[in-house]
N, C-alpha and C positions, 0 to 999 in steps of 0.2 A: 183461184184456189177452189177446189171442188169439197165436194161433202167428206170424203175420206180422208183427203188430206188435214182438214182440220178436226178429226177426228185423229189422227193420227197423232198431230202437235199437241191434241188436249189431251192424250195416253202417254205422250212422253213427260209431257209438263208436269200430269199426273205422278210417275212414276219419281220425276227426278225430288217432288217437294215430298214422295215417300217415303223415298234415298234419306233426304235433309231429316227430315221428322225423326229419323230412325236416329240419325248419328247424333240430334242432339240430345233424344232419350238415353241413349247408350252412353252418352257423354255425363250429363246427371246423372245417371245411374253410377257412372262410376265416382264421379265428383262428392253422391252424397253417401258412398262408400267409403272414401277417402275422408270425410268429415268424421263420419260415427267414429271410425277408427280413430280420430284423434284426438274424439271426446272420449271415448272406453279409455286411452291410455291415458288422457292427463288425470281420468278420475281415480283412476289406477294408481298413480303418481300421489295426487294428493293424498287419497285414503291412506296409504304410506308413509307419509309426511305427519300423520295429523297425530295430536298429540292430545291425549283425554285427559281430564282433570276429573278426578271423582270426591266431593266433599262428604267428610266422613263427620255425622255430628256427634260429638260429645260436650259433656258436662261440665267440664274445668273452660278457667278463662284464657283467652286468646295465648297463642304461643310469644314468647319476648325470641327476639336473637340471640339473646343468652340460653335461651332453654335448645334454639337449633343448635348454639356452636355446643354446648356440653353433648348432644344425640348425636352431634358428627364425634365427637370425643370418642363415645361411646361406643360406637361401629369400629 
């Protein structure tokens, strides 16, 4: 095998682990496309889901369930 010729097999070898390099970047690329997107929508989802509680303080003492069932009464 002469000087060109393995010059020739180290430009192909070269090219082909190029090729490789390339599709598996492209491949991540879209894989970790495909992940954001599935974290955007579950947080999407959840933020939707979630349910705030805000404590409102006052003066008087704790509510009984008589005082909630008469305030549903009331409504």
């Amino acid at each position: 095998m002469g000087g060109s010729e393995l010059a020739e097999l180290g430009r192909s070898a070269g090219e082909t682990i190029d090729d490789a390099v390339m599709a598996v970047s492209r491949d991540l690329d879209d894989f970790s496309q495909s992940v954001n997107d599935s974290i955007n929508a579950y947080n999407a989802t959840e933020n939707d889901a979630a349910v705030t509680f805000q404590h409102t303080a006052h003066g008087g003492p704790a509510m009984t369930m008589d005082d909630l069932l008469r305030m549903r009464e009331e409504q």
